[in-house]
C-alpha positions in Angstrom: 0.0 0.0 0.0 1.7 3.2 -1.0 1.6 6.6 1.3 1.3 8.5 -2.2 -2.1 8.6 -2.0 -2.9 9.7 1.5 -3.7 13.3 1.2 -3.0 15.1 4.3 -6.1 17.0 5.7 -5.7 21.2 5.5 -1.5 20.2 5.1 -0.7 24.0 4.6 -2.8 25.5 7.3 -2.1 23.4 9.4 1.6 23.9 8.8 0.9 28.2 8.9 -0.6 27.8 12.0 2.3 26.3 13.7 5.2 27.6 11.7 5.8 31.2 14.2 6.9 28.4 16.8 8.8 25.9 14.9 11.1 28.6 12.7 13.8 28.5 15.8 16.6 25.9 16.0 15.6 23.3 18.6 12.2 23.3 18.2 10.0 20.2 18.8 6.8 19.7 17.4 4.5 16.2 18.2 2.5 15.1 16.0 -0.1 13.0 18.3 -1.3 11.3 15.4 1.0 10.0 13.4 -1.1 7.8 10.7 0.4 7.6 7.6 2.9 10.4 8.4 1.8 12.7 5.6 1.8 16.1 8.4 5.0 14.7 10.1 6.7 14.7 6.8 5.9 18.0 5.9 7.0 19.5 9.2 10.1 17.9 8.8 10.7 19.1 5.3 9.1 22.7 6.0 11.3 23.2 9.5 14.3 21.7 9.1 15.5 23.1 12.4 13.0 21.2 14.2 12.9 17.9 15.8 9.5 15.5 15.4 7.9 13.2 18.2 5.0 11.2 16.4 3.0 9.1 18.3 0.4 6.4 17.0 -1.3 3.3 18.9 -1.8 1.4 15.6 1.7 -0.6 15.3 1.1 -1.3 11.1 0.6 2.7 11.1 4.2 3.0 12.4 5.7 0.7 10.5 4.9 2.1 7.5 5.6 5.5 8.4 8.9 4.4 9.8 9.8 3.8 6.3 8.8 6.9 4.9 10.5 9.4 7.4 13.8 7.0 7.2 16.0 10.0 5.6 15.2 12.1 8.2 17.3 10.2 10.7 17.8 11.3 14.1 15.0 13.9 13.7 12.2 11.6 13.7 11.1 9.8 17.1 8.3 7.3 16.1 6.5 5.9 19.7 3.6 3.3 19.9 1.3 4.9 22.6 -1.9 6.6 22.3 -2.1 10.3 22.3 -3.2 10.4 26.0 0.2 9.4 26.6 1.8 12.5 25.6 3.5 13.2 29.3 4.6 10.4 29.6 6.4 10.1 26.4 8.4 13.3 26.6 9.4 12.5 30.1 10.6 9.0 28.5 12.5 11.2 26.0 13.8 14.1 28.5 11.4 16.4 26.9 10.0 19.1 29.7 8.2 21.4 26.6 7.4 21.4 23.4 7.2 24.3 20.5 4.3 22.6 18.7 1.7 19.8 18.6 -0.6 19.1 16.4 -3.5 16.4 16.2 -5.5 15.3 13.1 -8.4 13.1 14.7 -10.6 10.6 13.5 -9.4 7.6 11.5 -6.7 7.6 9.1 -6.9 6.7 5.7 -4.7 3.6 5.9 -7.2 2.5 8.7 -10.6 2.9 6.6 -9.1 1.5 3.4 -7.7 -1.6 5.2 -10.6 -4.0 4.2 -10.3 -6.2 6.9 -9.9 -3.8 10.0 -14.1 -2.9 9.7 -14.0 0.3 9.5 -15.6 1.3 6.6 -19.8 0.5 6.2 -19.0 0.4 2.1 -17.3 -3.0 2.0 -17.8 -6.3 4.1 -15.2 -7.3 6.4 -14.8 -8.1 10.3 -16.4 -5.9 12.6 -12.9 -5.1 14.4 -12.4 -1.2 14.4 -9.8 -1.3 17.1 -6.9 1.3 16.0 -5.2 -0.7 18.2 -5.3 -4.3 17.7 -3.4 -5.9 19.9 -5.5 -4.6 22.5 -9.0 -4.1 23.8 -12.5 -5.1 22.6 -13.8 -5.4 19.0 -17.0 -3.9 17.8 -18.5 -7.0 17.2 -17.9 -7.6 21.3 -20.0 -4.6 21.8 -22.6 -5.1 19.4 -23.0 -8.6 20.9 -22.6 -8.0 24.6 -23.8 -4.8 25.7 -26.7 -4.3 27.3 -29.6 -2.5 25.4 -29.9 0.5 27.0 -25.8 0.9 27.1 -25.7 0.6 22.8 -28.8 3.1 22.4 -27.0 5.4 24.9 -23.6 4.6 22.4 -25.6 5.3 19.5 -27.3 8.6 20.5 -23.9 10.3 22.6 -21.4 9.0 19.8 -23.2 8.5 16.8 -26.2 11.3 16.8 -28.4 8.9 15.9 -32.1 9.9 16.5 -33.3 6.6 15.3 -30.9 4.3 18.0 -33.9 3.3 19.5 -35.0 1.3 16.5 -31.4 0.2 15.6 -30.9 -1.3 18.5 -34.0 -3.1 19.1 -33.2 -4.6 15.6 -29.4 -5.6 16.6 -30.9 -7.0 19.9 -33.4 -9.1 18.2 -30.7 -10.3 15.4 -27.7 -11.2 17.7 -29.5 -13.7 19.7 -30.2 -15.5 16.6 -26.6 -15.0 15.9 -23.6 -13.2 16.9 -22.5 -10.4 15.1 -19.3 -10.8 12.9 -19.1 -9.0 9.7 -19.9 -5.3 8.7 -22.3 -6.1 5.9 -25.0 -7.7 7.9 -25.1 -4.7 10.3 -25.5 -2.3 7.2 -28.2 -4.1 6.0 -30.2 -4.3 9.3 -29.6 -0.8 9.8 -31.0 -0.2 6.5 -34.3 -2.3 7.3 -34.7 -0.3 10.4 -34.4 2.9 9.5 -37.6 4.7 8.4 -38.2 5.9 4.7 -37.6 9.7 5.2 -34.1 9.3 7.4 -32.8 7.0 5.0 -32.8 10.1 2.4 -30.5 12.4 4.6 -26.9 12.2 5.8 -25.3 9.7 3.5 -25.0 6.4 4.0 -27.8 5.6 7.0 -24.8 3.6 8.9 -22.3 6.3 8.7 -23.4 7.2 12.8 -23.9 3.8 14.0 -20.1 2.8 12.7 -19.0 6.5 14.0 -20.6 5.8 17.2 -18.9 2.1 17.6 -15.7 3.2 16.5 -15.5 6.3 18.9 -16.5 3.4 21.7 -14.2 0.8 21.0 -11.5 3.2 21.3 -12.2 5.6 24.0 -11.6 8.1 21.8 -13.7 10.8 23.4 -12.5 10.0 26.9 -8.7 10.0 25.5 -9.2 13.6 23.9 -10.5 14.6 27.3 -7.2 14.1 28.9 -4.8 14.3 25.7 -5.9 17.9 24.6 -5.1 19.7 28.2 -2.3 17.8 28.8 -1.0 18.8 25.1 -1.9 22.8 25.7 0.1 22.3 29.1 3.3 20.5 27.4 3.2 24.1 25.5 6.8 26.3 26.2 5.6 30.1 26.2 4.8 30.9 22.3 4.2 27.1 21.6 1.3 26.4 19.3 -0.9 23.7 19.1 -3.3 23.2 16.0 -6.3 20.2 16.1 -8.0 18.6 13.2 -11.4 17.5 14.2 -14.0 15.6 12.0 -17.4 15.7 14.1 -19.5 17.9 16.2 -18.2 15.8 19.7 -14.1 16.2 19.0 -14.8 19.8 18.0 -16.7 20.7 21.2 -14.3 19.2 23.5 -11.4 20.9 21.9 -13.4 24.5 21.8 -13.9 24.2 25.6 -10.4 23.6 26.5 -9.4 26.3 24.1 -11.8 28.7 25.2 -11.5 28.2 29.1 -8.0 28.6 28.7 -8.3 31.7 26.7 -10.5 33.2 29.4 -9.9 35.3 32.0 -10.9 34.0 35.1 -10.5 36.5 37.6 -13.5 37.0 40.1 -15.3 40.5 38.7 -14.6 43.8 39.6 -11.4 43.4 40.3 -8.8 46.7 39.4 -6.4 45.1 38.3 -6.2 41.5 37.4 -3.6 39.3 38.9 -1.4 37.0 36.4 -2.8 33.8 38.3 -6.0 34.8 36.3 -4.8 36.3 32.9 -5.9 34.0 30.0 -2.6 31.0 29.2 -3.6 30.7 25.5 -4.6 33.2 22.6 -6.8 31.6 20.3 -5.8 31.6 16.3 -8.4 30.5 14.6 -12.2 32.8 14.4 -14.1 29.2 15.8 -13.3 26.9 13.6 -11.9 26.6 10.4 -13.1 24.7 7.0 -11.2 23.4 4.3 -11.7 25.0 1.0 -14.1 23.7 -2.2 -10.9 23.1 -3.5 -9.3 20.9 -1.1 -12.6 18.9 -0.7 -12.8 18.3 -4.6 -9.1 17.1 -4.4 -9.7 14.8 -0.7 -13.1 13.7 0.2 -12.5 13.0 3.3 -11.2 16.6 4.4 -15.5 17.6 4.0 -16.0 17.4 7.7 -12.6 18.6 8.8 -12.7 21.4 11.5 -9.7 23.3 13.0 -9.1 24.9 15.9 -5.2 26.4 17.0 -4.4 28.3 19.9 -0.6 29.4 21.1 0.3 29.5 25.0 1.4 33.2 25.9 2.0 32.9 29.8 2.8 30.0 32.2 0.1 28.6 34.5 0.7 30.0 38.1 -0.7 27.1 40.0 
């Protein structure tokens, strides 16, 4: 499988956004998810002062990424952890701070056009979707074990899904005829659930079931909780960190971090404002930014990108 087709989402925004911190000799920038190493690549290329620390959980990810930032050397540090891991791996490495990080969330290309990892609701294959799969449980394990009420709750937190109700009464009813294994027989029975008029919206009427399972298997909304403040706090003073989001749920979580650490949080009425309660981060971006028509013509899968950067300008007085 050849990395010459993965497009990297917003590349040179992303790239503007961090480039006032990453212009200085020294400089380390991590890029939290690694995938295919499209972004890593071009922050080596585009700063060749700078050092890289890329992190990924899914080992295949690495691999091949390992091979295409070989001539880089020394500059590249390629870890198997999961973003939420961050402190620990610069500690690992001697790192106290960092001049940039950025994270491009969601699943990578490699990962959705993998066949056999069950990803993607277009072709039949195992219902795995662990980024990770030497570790934790499948998607098939939670279709098949959860309790009702857990998957509908799944379904409507991760997925959106105003129909989970129905969805899962239909899984519930099908997997005790028998187990859940592959992708196409879920698509299907969400297709015979769903009612005429909210088949006709949104795409493909699985797209928020397999969003919602994926985003469960993983943890990945309880990993951004802890990854994205613990990123903004491995920030030196003028560090920047930029985030790639591709649904409502990442992009909400990332705003409130930004934002409360944009704010000034001084009780009111105060003269003068003491530094313990000046704002730690300047926001860059006006809410969030979209990629162009351009960029969506040219990459499909940048349509539901959203990004958010935001630069540290004091140190948190604890």
């Amino acid at each position: 499988m050849s990395s010459s087709r993965h497009v990297p989402v917003m590349l040179q925004r992303c790239l503007d956004l961090l480039a006032p911190a990453l212009q200085r000799p020294g400089a380390v920038v991590v890029d939290c998810t690694l995938g295919l190493g499209g972004h890593s690549e071009a922050l080596l290329t585009q700063f060749p002062e700078a050092r890289l620390v890329a992190l990924d959980r899914d080992k295949e990810a690495l691999r091949l990424s390992g091979e295409r930032l070989a001539p880089y050397g020394e500059r590249a540090t390629l870890v198997h952890a999961v973003y939420d891991e961050l402190p620990d791996v610069l500690a690992r490495l001697g790192i106290a701070r960092v001049q940039g990080v950025l994270f491009d969330l969601g699943v990578s290309s490699m990962q959705l056009d993998e066949a056999d990892r069950g990803f993607a609701y277009a072709q039949d294959a195992p219902l795995d979707m662990r980024m990770d799969q030497t570790t934790g449980i499948s998607a098939a394990e939670v279709l098949n074990t959860y309790p009702p009420g857990e998957l509908v709750r799944i379904l409507r937190a991760y997925g959106e899904e105003k129909q989970a109700k129905r969805i899962v009464a239909a899984v519930v009813r099908e997997r005790a005829k028998e187990p859940f294994s592959n992708s196409a027989r879920l698509v299907e029975l969400i297709r015979d659930a769903l009612p005429q008029a909210a088949k006709r919206t949104g795409g493909n009427p699985a797209k928020r079931t397999f969003q919602a399972l994926r985003i469960e298997v993983n943890g990945e909304l309880s990993v951004l909780e802890r990854a994205i403040p613990d990123a903004v706090a491995t920030l030196a003073v003028g560090g920047r960190i930029a985030v790639l989001s591709y649904h409502s749920l990442e992009d909400r979580l990332v705003k409130q971090v930004f934002a409360a650490g944009a704010a000034n949080t001084a009780p009111p009425g105060l003269p003068v404002v003491p530094e313990q309660y000046q704002p730690r981060l300047k926001l860059l971006t006006r809410g969030a930014e979209l990629p162009t028509e351009e960029e969506i013509a040219e990459n499909r899968r940048a349509a539901p990108a959203r990004l958010r950067g935001a630069e540290r300008i004091r140190e948190s007085i604890e």
